[in-house]
N, C-alpha and C positions, 0 to 999 in steps of 0.2 A: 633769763628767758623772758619774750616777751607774752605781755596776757594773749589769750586768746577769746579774751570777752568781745562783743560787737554792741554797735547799738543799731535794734533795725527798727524796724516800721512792723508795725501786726495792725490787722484790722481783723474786725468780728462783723458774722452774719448772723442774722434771726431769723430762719424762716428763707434761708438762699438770699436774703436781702441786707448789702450793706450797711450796718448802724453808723448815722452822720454825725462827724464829728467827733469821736471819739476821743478823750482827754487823759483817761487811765483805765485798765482793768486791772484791778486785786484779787488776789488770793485762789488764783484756778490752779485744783491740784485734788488730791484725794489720801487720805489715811489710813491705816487698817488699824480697825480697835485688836485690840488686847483678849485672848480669852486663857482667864488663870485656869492650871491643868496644876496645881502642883495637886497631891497625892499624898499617901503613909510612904511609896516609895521613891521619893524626889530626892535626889542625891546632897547631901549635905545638909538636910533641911532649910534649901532654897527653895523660894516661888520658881515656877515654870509658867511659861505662858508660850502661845502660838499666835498667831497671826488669825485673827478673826473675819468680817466682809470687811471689804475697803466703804469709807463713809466720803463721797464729795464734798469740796468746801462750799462755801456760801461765795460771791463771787460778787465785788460791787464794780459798777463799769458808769463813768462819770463820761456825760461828753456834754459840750455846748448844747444849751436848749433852740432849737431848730425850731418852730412853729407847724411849720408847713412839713417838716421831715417824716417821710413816711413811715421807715423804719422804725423809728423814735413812736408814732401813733403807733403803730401794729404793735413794740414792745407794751405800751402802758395799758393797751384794747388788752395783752396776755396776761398782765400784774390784774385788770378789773376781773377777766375772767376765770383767773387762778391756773393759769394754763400751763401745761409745758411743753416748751416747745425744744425743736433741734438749733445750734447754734455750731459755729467753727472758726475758730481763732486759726490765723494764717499769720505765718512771723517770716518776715522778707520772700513771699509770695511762691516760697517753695515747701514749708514745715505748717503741718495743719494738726490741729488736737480739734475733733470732734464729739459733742455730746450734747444729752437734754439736760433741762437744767429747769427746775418749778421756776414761773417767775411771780420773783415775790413781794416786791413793793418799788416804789417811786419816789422818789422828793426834787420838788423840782423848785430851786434856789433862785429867785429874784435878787438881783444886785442893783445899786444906784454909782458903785464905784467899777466893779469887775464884770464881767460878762455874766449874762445869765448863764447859770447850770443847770440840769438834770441827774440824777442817779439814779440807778435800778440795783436792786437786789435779787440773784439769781441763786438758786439751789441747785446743784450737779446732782442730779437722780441718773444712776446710772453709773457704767465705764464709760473711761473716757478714751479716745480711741487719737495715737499719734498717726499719722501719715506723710506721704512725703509728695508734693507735686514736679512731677517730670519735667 
């Protein structure tokens, strides 16, 4: 059988505004902690546990350091101001996961051999919401 993996294109917004350049994003997705319930009456004297809040990951999104990039300014103007804002990951410009996300820090990578970079560190506060575009 053959895979049915793809490889597409996603881009992400900050704020309804494209982020330029974009080179990777990790780790968007959410967890649910763990909450122990075992008891005197838990069968076998096994642990029990249930499904506690879902917790977002932390989310690093690396792209080319752009100067003049506006997006890129408005995200680092959110990391000074501890902001959070709304963002949407669109994957082959039909599949959209929306959510806020604290934005948490920046480094931004001078190179003499490879191109300059930027990274941001974003927190998923919140659900995060799939969608689909018509």
């Amino acid at each position: 059988m053959a895979t049915l993996a793809t490889i597409g294109k996603w881009k992400l917004t900050h704020e309804a505004a494209e982020v330029e350049e974009v080179l990777s994003v990790g780790g968007m997705g959410k967890s649910n902690n763990l909450v122990d319930v075992t008891n005197f009456d838990s069968p076998g004297g096994s642990m029990e546990y249930i499904a506690g809040l879902a917790d977002g990951t932390e989310i690093s999104v690396e792209c080319n350091y752009v100067p003049a990039a506006t997006a890129q300014i408005a995200l680092r103007a959110d990391v000074d101001a501890g902001a959070t804002a709304a963002f949407v990951m669109t994957y082959d410009g039909s599949v959209t996961f929306t959510f806020n996300a604290v934005c948490m820090g920046y480094v931004i990578t001078p190179s003499t051999s490879e191109q300059n970079k930027c990274s941001y560190t974003l927190k998923i506060s919140g659900d995060i919401t799939e969608g689909t575009i018509p």
